[in-house]
MDTraj code that builds the backbone (N, CA, C; nanometers):
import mdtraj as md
import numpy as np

residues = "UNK UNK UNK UNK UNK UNK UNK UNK UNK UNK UNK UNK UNK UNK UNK UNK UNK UNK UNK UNK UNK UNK UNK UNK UNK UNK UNK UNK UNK UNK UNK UNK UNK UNK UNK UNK UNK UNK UNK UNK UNK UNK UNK UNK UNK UNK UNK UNK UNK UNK UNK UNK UNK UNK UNK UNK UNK UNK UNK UNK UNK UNK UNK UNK UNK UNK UNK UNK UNK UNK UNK UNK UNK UNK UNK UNK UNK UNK UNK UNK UNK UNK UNK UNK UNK UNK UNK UNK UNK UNK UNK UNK UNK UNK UNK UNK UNK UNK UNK UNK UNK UNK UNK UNK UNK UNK UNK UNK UNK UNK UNK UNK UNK UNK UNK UNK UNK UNK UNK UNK UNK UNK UNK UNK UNK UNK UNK UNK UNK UNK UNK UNK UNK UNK UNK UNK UNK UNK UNK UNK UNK UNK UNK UNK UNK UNK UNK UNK UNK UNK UNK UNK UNK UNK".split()
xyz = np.array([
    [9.6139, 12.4660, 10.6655],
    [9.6878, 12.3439, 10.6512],
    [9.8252, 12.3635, 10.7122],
    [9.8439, 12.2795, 10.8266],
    [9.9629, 12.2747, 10.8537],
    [10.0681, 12.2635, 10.7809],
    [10.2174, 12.3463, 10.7340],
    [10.3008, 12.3065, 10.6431],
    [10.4529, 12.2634, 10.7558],
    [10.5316, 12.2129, 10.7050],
    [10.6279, 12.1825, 10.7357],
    [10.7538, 12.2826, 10.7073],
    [10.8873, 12.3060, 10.7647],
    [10.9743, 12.4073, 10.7410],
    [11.0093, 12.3886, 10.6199],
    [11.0017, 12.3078, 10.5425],
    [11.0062, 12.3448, 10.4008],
    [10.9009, 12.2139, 10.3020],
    [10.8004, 12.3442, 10.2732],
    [10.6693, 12.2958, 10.2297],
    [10.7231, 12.1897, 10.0275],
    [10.6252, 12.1412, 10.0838],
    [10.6495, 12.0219, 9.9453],
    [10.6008, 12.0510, 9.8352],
    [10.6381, 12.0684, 9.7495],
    [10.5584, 12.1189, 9.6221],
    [10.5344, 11.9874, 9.5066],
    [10.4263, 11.9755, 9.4106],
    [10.4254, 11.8745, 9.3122],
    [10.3781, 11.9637, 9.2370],
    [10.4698, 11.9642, 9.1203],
    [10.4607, 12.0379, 8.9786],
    [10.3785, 11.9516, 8.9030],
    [10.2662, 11.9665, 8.8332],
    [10.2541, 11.8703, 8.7486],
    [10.2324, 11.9244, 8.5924],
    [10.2655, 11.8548, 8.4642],
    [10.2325, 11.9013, 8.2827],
    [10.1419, 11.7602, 8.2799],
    [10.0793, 11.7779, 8.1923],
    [10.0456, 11.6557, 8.1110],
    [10.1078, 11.4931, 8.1324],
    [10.2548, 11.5366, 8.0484],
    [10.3418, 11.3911, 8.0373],
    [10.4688, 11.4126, 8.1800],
    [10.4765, 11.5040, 8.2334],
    [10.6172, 11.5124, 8.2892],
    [10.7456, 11.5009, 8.2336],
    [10.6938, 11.5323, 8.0714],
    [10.8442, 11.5739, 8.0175],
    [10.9489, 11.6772, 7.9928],
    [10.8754, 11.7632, 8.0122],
    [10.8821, 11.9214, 8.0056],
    [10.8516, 12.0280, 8.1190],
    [10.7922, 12.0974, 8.0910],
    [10.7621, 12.2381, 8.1783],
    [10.7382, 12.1717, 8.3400],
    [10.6752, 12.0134, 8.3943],
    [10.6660, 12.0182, 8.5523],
    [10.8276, 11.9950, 8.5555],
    [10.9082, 11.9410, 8.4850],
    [11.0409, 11.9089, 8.5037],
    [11.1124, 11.9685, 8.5263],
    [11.1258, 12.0818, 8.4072],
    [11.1644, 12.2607, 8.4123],
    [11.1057, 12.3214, 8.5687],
    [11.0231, 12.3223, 8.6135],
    [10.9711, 12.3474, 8.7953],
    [11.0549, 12.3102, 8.8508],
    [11.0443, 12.1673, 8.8367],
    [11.1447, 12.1197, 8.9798],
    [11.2616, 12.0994, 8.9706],
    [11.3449, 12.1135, 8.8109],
    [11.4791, 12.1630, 8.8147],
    [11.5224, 12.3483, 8.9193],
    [11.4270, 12.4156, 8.8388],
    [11.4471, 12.5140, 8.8941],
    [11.4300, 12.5785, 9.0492],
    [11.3002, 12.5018, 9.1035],
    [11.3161, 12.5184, 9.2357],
    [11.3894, 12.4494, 9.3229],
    [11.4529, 12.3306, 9.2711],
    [11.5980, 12.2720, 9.3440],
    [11.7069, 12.3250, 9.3404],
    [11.6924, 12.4283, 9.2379],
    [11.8474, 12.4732, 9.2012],
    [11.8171, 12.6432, 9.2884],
    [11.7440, 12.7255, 9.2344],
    [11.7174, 12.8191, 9.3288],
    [11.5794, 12.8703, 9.4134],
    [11.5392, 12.7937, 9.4634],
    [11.4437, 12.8309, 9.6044],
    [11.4701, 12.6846, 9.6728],
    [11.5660, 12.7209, 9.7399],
    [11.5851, 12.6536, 9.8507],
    [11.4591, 12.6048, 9.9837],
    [11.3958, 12.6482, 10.0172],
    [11.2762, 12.6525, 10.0706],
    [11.1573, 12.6247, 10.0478],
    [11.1930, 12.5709, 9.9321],
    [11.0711, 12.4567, 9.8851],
    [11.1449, 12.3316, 9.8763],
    [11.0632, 12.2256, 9.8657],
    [11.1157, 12.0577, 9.8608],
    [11.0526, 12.0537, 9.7454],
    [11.0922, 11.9994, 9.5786],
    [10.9828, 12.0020, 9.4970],
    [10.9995, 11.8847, 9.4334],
    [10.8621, 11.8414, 9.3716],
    [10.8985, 11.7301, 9.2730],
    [10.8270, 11.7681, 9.1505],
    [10.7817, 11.6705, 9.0866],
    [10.7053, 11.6882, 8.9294],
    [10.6559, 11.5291, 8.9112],
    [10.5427, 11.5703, 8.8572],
    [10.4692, 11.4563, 8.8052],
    [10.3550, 11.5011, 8.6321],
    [10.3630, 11.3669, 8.6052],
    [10.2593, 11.3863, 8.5268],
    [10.1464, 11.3930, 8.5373],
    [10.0386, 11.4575, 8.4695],
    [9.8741, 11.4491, 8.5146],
    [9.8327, 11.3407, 8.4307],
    [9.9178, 11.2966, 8.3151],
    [9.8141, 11.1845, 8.2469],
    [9.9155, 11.0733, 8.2214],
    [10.0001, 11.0288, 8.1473],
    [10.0366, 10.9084, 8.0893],
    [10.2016, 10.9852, 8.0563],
    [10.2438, 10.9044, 8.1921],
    [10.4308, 10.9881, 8.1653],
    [10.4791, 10.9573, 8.0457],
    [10.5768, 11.0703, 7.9937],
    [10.6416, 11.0759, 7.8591],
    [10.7423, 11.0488, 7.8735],
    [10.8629, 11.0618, 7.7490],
    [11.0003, 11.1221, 7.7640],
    [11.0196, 11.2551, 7.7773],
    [11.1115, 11.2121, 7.8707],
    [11.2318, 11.3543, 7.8991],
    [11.2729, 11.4560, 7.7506],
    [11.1753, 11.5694, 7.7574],
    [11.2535, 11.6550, 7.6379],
    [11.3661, 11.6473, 7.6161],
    [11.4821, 11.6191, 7.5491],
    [11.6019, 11.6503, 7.4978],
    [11.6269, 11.8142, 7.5379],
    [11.5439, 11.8669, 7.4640],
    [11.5205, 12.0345, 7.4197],
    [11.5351, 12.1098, 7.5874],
    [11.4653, 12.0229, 7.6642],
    [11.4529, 12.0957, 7.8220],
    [11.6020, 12.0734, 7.8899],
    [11.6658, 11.9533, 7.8443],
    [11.7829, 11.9427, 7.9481],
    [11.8557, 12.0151, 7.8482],
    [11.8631, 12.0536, 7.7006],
    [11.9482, 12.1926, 7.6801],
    [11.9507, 12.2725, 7.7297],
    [11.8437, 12.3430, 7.7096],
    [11.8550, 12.4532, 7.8077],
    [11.8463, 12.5044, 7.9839],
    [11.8400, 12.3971, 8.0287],
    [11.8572, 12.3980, 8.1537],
    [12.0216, 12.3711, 8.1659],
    [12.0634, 12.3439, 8.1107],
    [12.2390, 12.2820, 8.0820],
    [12.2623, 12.4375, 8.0429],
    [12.1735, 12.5097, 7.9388],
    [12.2504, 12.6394, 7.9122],
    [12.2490, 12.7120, 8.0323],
    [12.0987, 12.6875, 8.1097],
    [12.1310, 12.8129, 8.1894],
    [12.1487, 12.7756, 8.3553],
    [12.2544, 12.6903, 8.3140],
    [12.3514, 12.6341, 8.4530],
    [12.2249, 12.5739, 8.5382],
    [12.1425, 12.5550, 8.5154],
    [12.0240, 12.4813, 8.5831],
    [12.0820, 12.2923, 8.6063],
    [12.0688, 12.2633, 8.7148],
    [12.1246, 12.0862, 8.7010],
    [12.0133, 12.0229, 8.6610],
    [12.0473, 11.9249, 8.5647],
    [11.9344, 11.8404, 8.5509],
    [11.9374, 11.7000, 8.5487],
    [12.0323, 11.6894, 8.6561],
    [12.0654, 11.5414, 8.6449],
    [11.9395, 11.4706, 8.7917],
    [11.8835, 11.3819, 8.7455],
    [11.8221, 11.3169, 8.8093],
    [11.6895, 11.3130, 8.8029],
    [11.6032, 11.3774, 8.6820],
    [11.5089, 11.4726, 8.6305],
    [11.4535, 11.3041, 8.5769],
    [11.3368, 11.2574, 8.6379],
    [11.2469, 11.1633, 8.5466],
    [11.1109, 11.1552, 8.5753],
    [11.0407, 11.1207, 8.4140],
    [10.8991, 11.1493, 8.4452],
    [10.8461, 11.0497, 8.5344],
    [10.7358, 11.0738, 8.5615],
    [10.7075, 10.9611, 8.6702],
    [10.4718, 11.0297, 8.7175],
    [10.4365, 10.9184, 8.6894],
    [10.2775, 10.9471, 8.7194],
    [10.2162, 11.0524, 8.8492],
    [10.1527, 11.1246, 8.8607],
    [10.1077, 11.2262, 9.0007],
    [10.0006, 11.1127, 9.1051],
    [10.0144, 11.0167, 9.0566],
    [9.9562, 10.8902, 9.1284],
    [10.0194, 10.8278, 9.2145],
    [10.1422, 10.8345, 9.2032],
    [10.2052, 10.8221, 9.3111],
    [10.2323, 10.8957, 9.4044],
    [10.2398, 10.9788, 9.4106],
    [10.2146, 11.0632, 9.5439],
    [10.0928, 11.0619, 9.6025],
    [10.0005, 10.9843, 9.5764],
    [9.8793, 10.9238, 9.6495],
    [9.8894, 10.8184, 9.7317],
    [10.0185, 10.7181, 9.7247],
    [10.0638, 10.5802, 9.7358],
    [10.1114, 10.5951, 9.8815],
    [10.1266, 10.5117, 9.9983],
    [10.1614, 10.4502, 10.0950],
    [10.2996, 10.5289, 10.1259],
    [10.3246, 10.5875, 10.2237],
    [10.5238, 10.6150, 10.1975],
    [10.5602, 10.7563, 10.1093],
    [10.4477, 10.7776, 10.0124],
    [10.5313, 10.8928, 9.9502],
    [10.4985, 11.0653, 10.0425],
    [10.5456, 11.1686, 9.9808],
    [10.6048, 11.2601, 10.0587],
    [10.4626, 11.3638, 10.0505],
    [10.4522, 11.4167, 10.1759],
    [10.3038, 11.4665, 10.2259],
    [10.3051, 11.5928, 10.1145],
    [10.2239, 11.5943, 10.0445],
    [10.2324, 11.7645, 9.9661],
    [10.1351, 11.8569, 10.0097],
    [10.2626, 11.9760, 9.9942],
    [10.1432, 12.0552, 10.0887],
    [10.0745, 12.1574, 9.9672],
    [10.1355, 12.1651, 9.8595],
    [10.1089, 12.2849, 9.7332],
    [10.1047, 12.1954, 9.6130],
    [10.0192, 12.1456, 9.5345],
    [10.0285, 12.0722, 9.3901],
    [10.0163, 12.1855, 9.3022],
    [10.0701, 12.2323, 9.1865],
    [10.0622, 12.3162, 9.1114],
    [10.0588, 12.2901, 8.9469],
    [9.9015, 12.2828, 8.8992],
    [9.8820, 12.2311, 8.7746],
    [9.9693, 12.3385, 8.6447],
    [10.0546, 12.2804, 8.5768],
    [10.1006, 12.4009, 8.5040],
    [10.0064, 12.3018, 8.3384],
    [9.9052, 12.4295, 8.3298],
    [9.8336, 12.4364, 8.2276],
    [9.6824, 12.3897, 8.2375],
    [9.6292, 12.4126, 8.1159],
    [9.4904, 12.3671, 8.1473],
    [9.4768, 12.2289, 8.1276],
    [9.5271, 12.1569, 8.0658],
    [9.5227, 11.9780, 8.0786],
    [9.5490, 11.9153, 8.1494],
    [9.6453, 11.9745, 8.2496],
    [9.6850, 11.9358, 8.3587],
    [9.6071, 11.9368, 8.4877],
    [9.5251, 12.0543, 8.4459],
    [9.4457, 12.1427, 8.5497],
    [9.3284, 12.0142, 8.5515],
    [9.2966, 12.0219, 8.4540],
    [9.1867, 11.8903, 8.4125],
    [9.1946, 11.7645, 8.4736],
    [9.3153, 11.7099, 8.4421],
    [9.2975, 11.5559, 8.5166],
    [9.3767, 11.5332, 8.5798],
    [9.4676, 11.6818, 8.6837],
    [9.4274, 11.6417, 8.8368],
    [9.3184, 11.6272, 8.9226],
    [9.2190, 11.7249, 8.8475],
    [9.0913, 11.7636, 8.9224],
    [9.0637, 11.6067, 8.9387],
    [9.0872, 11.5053, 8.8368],
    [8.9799, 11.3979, 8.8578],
    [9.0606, 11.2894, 8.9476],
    [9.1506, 11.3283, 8.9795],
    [9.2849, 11.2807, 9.0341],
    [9.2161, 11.2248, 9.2160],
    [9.2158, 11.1319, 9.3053],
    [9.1092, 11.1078, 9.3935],
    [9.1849, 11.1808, 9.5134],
    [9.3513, 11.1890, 9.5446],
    [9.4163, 11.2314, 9.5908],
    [9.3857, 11.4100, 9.6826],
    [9.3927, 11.4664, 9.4826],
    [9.4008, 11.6504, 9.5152],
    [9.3026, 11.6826, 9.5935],
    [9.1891, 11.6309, 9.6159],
    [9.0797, 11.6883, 9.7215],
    [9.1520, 11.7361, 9.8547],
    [9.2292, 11.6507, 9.8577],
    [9.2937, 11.6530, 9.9949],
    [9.4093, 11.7995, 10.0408],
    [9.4563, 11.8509, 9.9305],
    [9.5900, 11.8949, 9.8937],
    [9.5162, 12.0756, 9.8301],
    [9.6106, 12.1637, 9.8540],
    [9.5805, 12.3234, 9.8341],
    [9.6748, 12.3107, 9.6925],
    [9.6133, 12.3060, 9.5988],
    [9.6292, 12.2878, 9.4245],
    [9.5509, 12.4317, 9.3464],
    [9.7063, 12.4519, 9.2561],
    [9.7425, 12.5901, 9.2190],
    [9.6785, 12.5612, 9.1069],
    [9.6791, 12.6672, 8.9801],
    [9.6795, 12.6745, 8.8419],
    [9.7342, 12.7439, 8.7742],
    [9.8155, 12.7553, 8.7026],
    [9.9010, 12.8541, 8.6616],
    [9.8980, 12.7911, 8.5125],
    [9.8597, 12.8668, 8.4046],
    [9.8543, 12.9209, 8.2672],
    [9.9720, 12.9279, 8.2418],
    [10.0368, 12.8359, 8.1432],
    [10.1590, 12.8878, 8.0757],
    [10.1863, 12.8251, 7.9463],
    [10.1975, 12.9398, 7.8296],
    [10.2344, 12.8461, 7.6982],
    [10.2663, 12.7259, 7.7173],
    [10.2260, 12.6100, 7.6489],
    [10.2510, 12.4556, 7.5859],
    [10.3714, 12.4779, 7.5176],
    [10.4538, 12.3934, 7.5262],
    [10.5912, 12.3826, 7.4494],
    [10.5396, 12.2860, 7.3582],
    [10.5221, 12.2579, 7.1932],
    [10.5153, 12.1850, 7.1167],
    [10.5717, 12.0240, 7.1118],
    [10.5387, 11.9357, 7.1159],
    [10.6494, 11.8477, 7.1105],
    [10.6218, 11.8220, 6.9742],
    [10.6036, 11.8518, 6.8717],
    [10.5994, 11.8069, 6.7589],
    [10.7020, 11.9519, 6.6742],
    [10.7191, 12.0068, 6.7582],
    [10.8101, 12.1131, 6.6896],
    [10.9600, 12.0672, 6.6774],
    [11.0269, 12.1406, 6.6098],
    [11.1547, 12.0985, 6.6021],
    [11.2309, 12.1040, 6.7095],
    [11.3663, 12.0488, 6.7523],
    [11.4655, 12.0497, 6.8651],
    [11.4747, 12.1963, 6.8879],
    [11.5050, 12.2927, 6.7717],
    [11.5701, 12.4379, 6.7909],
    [11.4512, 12.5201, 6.8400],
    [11.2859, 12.5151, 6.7732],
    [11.2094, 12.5519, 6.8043],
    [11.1678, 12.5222, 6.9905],
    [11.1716, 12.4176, 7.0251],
    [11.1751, 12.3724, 7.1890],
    [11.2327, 12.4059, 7.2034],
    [11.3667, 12.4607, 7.2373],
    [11.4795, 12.4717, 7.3018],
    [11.4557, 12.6481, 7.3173],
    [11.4109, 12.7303, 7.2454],
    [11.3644, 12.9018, 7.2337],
    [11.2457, 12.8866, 7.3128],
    [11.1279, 12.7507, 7.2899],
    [11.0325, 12.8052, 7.4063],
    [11.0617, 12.7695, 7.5529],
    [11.1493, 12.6713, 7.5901],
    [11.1585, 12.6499, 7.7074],
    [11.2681, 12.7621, 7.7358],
    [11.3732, 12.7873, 7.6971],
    [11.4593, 12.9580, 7.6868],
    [11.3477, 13.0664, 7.7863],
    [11.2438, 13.0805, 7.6816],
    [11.1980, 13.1693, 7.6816],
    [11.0497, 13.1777, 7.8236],
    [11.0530, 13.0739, 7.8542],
    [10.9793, 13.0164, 7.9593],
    [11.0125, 13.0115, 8.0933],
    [11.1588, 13.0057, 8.0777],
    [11.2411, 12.9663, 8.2193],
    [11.2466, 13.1106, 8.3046],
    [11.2588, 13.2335, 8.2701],
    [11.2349, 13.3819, 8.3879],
    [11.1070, 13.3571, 8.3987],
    [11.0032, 13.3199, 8.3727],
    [10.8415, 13.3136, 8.3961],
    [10.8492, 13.1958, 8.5018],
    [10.8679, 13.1194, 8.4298],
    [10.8550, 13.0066, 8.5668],
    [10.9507, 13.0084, 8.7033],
    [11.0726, 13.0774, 8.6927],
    [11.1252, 13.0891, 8.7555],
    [11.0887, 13.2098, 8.8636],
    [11.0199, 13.2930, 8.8114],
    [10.9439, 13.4131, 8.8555],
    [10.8207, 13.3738, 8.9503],
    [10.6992, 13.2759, 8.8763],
    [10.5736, 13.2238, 8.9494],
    [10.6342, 13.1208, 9.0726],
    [10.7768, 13.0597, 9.0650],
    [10.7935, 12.9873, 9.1782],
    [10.8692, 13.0696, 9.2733],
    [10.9356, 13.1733, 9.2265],
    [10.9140, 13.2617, 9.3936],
    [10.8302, 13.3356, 9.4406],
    [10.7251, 13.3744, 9.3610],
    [10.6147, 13.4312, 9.3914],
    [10.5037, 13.3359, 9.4859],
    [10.5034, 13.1979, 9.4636],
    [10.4921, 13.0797, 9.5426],
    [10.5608, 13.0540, 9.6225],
    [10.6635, 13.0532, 9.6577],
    [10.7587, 13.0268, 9.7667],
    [10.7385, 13.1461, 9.9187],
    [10.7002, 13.3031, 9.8000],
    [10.6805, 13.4067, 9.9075],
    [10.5358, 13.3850, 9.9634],
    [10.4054, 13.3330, 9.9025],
    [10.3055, 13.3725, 10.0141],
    [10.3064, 13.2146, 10.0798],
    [10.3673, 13.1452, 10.0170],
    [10.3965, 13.0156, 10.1175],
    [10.4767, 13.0833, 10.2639],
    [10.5599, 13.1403, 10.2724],
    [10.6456, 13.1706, 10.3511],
    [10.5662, 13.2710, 10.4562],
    [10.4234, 13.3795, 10.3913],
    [10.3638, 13.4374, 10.4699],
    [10.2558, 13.4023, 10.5009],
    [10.2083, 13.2743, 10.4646],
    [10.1014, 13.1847, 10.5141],
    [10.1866, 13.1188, 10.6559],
    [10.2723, 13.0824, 10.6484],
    [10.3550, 13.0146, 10.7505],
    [10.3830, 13.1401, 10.8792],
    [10.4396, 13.2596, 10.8326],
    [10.4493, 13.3324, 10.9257],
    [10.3001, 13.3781, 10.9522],
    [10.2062, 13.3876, 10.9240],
    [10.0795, 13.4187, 11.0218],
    [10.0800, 13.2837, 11.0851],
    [10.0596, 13.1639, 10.9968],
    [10.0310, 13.0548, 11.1458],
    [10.1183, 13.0663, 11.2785],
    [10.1866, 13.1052, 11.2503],
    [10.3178, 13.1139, 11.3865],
    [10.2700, 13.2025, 11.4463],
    [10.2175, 13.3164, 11.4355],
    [10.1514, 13.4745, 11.4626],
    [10.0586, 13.3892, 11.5593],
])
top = md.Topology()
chain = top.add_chain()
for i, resn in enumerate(residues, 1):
    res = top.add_residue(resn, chain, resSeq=i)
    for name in ("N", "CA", "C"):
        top.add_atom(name, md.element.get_by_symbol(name[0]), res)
traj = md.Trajectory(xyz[None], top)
């Protein structure tokens, strides 16, 4: 698949309130070399409270962060993706049924569920505690993106 000099990524959770949000805060803020967004796989939520804490703690920006359906990036105009990356197994699920992803090189990546029925303080320790992991699997993504690109050039 042809990628572009800086390949497009779509994060997707469940609601897009949390952990795809936490993605594409973090790969806007450090991996430059990705373009990323976030979507939901099923029925967009609210914006964790708990996630823009700690992205506020750990100097992460999160201004401009909203959920929004993975259906639209199927739509007329929106932005070519070259990497969709299901974070979790529910997600994993109903992108698959998604008519779009056939088209698209779609990841899976396993990562604790943040509760939303847990308390503010309880969210706020798992997304804490989440953010070197995710921040870790998206440069680990960013690097064989980068050596998929240098063999096509090869």
């Amino acid at each position: 698949m042809p990628m572009t000099a800086r390949p497009t990524i779509l994060f997707v959770c469940p609601d897009n309130g949390g952990t795809s949000l936490m993605a594409e805060a973090i790969a806007l803020h450090g991996h430059r070399g990705l373009r990323p967004f976030s979507a939901a796989a099923m029925v967009p939520g609210a914006v964790d409270p708990a996630l823009i804490d700690c992205l506020e703690a750990a100097r992460v920006p999160a201004d401009g962060l909203s959920a929004k359906p993975a259906g639209v990036f199927g739509l007329s105009g929106a932005p070519r993706l070259d990497v969709v990356v299901a974070l979790g197994a529910e997600a994993w699920r109903a992108l698959r049924r998604q008519t779009f992803i056939g088209l698209l090189r779609l990841e899976f990546w396993q990562l604790p569920e943040v509760a939303r029925g847990a308390s503010l303080a309880t969210r706020r320790a798992a997304y804490r505690s989440l953010l070197p992991d995710l921040d870790g699997a998206i440069g680990r993504l960013e690097e064989r993106i980068a050596l998929r690109m240098a063999r096509a050039a090869a």
